[in-house]
C-alpha positions in Angstrom: 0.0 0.0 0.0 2.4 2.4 0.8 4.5 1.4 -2.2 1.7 1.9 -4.2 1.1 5.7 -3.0 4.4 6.7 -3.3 4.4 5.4 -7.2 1.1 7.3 -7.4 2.9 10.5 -5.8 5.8 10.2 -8.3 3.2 9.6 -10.8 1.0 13.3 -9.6 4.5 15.1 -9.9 5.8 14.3 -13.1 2.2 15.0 -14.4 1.8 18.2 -13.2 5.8 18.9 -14.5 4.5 17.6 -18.5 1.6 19.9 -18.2 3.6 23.1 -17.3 3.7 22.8 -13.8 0.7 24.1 -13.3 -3.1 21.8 -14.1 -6.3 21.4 -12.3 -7.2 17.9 -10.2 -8.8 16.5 -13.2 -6.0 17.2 -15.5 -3.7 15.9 -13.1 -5.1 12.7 -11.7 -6.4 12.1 -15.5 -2.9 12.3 -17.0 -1.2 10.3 -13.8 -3.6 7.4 -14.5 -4.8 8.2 -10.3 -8.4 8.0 -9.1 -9.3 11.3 -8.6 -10.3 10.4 -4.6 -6.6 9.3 -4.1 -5.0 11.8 -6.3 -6.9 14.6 -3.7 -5.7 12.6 -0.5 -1.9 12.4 -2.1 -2.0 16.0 -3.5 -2.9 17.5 -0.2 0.0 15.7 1.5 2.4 16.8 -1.1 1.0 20.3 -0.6 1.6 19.8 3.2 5.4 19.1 2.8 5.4 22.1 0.6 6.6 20.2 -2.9 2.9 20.9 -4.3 1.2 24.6 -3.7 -3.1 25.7 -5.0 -3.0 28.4 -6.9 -5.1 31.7 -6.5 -7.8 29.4 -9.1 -7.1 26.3 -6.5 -5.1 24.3 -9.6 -2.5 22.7 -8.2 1.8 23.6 -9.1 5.0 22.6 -8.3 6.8 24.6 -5.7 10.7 25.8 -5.8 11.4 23.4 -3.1 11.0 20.2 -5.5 13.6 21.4 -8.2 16.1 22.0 -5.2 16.2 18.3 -4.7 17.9 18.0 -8.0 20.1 20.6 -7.1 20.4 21.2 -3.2 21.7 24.3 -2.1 25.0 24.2 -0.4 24.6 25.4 2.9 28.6 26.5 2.8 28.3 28.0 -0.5 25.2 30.0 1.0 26.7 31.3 4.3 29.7 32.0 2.1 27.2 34.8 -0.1 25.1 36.4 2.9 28.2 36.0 5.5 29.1 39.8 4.5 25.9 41.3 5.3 25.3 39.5 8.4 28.8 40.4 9.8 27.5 44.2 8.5 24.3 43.8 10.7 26.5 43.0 13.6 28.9 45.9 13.4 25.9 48.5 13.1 23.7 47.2 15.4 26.4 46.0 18.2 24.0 43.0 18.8 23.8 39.4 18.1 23.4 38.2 14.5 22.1 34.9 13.8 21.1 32.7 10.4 19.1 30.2 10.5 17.2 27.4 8.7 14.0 25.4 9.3 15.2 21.6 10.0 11.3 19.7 10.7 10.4 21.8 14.1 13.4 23.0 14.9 15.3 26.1 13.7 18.9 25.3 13.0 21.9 28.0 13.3 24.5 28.4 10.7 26.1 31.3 11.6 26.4 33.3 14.9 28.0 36.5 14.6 28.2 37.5 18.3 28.2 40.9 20.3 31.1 42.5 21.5 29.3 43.4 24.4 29.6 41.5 27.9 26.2 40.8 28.3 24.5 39.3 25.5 22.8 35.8 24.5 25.4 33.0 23.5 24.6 30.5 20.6 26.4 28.3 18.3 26.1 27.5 14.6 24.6 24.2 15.0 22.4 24.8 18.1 18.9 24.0 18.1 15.6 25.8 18.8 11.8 25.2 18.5 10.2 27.2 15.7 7.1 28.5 17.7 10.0 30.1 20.8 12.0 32.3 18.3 11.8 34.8 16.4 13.8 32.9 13.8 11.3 30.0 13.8 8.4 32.6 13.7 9.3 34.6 10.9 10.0 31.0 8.9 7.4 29.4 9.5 4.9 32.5 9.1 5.9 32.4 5.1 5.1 28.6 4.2 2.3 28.0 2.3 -0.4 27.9 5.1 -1.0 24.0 4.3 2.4 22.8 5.2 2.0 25.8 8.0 -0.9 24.1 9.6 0.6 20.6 9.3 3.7 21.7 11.0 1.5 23.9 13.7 -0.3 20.5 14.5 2.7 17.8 14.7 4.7 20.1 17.2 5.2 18.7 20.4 5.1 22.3 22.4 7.3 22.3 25.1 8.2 25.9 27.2 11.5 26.9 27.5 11.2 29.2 29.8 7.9 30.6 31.8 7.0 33.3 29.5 7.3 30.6 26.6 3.5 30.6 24.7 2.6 26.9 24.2 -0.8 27.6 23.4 -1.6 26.6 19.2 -4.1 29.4 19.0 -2.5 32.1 20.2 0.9 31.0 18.4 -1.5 30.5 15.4 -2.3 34.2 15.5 1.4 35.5 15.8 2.1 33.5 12.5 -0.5 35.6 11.4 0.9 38.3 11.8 4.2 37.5 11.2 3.1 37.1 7.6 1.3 40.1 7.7 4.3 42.2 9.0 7.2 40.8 7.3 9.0 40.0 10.8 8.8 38.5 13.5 9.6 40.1 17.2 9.7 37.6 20.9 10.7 38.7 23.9 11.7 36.0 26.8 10.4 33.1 25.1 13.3 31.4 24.4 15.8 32.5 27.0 14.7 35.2 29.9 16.1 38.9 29.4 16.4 38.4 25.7 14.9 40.0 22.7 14.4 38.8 19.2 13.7 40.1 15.7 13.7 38.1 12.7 13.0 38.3 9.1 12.7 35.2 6.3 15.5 35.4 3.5 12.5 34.6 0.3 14.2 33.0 -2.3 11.7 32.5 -5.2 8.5 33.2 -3.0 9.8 30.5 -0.2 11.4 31.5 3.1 14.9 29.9 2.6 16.4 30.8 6.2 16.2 33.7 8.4 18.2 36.5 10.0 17.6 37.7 13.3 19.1 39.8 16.0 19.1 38.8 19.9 19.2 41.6 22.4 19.1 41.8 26.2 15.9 43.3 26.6 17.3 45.7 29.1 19.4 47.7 26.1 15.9 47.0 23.8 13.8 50.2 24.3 10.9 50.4 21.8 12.4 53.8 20.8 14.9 51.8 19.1 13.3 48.4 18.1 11.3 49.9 15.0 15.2 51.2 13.8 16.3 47.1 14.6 13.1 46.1 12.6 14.3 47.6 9.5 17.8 46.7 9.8 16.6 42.9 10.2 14.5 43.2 7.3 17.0 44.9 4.9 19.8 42.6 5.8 17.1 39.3 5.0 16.3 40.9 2.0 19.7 41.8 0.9 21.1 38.4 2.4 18.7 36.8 -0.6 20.0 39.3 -3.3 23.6 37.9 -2.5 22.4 34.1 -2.8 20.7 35.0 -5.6 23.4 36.3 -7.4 25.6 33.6 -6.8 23.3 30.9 -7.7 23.0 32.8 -11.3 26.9 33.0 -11.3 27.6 29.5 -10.7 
């Protein structure tokens, strides 16, 4: 059985890829030879893991994040291009500059560009957090396609980190929201007491691809200065993405 769905999955994506990338369900299922009952069921779970997307006419297409399997992005290569503009962030600001990707729940580091100052929050490329406790994860996760949001939203296992940590789905639900809305993402004290977050997704063809954020001791965060941070995150994410860009077309 379940050799039989993924054959019928394979089967769903290399129809929609001969008709354009783009067909409605009974174009689809039609050419893949699939019921269109199961083609539904194994379309919506494609769409969940975010390799299958609906359309603004609810036809379904292929999503960036397929073609990178035939082509993966080298994480090296990638910290490589946006390393200069994170270091930038860093000097500017003074604060704690981290890059991140989405790795299932988790957000995983690649780079930490710490502050010079004495008090500030220590992490390492590699480290681990939840998605739902930072700002990182938040800002991510805000720009899937709300399918694979929800599916993600539902499997989480939400565990605090520290008292001020929001475990509730609804409420977390609504800061996605407007995350999305906003463009950014802002936490304070959810993932480590005293500390401040901002992050912004780095979109690479209308997925989030990582993240950049800033982590600040909430003591030296005033709100006369956090809409200034805002934009600083958001710049850097977007001109961390030009960088990759560029160097994907150059190689």
């Amino acid at each position: 059985m379940e050799c039989s769905s993924l054959v019928k999955s394979f089967n769903l994506l290399e129809a929609l890829a001969g008709l354009g990338g783009s067909a409605s369900l009974a174009a689809v299922t039609e050419r893949a030879a699939v019921s269109k009952s199961n083609g539904c069921r194994i379309l919506r779970t494609l769409v969940a893991l975010g390799y299958v997307r609906q359309n603004t006419d609810r036809d379904y297409e292929l999503t960036p994040r397929l073609s990178r399997l035939t082509r993966p992005a080298s994480e090296a290569a990638m910290v490589a291009a946006v390393d200069p503009v994170l270091r930038d962030l860093r000097d500017r600001t003074g604060e704690t500059v981290n890059f991140a990707v989405l790795d299932g729940e988790m957000v995983r580091y690649l780079v930490v560009h710490e502050s010079r100052h004495p008090l500030r929050r220590v992490a390492d490329a590699d480290d681990r957090d939840p998605f739902y406790t930072t700002a990182l994860g938040r800002a991510l996760v805000s720009q899937l396609d709300p399918a694979r949001q929800a599916h993600l939203l539902a499997g989480a296992v939400l565990t605090p980190r520290t008292e001020k940590t929001d475990t509730d789905r609804e409420h977390i639900r609504d800061a996605l929201a407007q995350a999305h809305k906003d463009g950014y993402a802002v936490e304070h004290d959810q993932c480590d007491l005293g500390v401040t977050c901002i992050g912004a997704p780095m979109m690479t063809d209308g997925e989030p691809l990582a993240a950049v954020s800033l982590s600040i001791p909430t003591v030296r965060c005033r709100e006369a200065s956090l809409s200034e941070l805002i934009e600083a995150v958001r710049g850097t994410a977007d001109e961390a993405a030009r960088a990759w860009a560029n160097k994907e077309a150059n190689q």
